[in-house]
N, C-alpha and C positions, 0 to 999 in steps of 0.2 A: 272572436270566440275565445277568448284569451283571459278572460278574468273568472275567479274564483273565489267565492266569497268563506270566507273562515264559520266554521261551526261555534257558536257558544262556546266558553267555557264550561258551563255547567248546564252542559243538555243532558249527562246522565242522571241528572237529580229527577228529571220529569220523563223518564224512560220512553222519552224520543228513539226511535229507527229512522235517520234520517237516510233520503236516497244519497248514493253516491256519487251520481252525475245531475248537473242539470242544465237545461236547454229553457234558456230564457225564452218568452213569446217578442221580443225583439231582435230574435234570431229568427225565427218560425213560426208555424201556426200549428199544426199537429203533429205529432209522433207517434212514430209508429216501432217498434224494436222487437225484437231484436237479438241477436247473437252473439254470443262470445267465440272469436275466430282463433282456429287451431293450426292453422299455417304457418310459415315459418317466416312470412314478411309482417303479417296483422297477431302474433302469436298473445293471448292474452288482453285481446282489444276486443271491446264490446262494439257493435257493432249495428244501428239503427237509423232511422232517417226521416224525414219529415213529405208527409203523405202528400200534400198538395203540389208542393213545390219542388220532390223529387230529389230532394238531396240526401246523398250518404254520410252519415255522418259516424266516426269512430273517438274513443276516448279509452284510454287504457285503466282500464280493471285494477291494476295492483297498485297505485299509487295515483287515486284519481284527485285529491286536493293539493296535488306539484307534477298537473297537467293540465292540458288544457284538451278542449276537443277538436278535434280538425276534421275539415271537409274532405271525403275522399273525390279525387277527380275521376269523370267519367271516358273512357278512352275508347274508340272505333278506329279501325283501320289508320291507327298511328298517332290520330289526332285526335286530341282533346273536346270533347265536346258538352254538354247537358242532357237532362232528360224530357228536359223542356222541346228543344230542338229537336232529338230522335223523336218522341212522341208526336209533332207537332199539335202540343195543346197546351193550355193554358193552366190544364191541372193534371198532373201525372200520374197521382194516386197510386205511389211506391207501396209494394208491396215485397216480402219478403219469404223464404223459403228453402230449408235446407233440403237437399236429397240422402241415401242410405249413404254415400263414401262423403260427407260433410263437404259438399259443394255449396256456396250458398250462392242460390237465384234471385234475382232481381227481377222482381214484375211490377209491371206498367199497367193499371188497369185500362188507361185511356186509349193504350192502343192494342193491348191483348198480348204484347211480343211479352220473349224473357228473356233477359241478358244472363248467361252465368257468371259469377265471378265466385274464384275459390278463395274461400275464406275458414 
């Protein structure tokens, strides 16, 4: 997830709003997003994931064409794991959700649980 392709020189002549990130479907299948995180490890990272497959995926907001996007890891009891695995299913159907002190939840439709992660 490392490549970034350059905008046109002359997109403003045909008053294009192009998005600022993008997630190729040879990375993914759906997206779902998403949050811009206000903490002070994810500060100014946009913050979204792809619904089937269950991955967190972050990309920084302020300088998004000399970045790239990276997967965030998912972590339990020390160890590294998926959502795949926790859910035991084959589709995890990520779901996202902030609370009133900007926690952001992680839901799983497939198995109903919610992971918090502050973001």
């Amino acid at each position: 997830m490392d490549v970034v392709y350059p905008l046109p020189e002359n997109d403003t002549d045909f008053g294009i709003t192009y998005p600022i990130i993008e997630y190729d479907y040879d990375e993914g299948s759906a997206i779902f997003g998403g949050y811009i995180a206000n903490n002070k490890e994810l500060k100014d990272k946009y913050i979204f994931g792809d619904i089937p497959a269950g991955r967190i995926i972050i990309a920084d907001i302020n300088n998004p064409l000399n970045s790239s996007i990276q997967e965030l890891d998912v972590m339990v009891i020390n160890k590294i794991t998926d959502l795949y695995i926790l859910t035991k299913s084959n589709r995890v159907d990520l779901k996202f959700s902030l609370d009133s002190k900007g926690i952001l939840y992680v839901f799983t439709k497939a198995d109903g649980q919610f992971k918090g992660l502050k973001a």
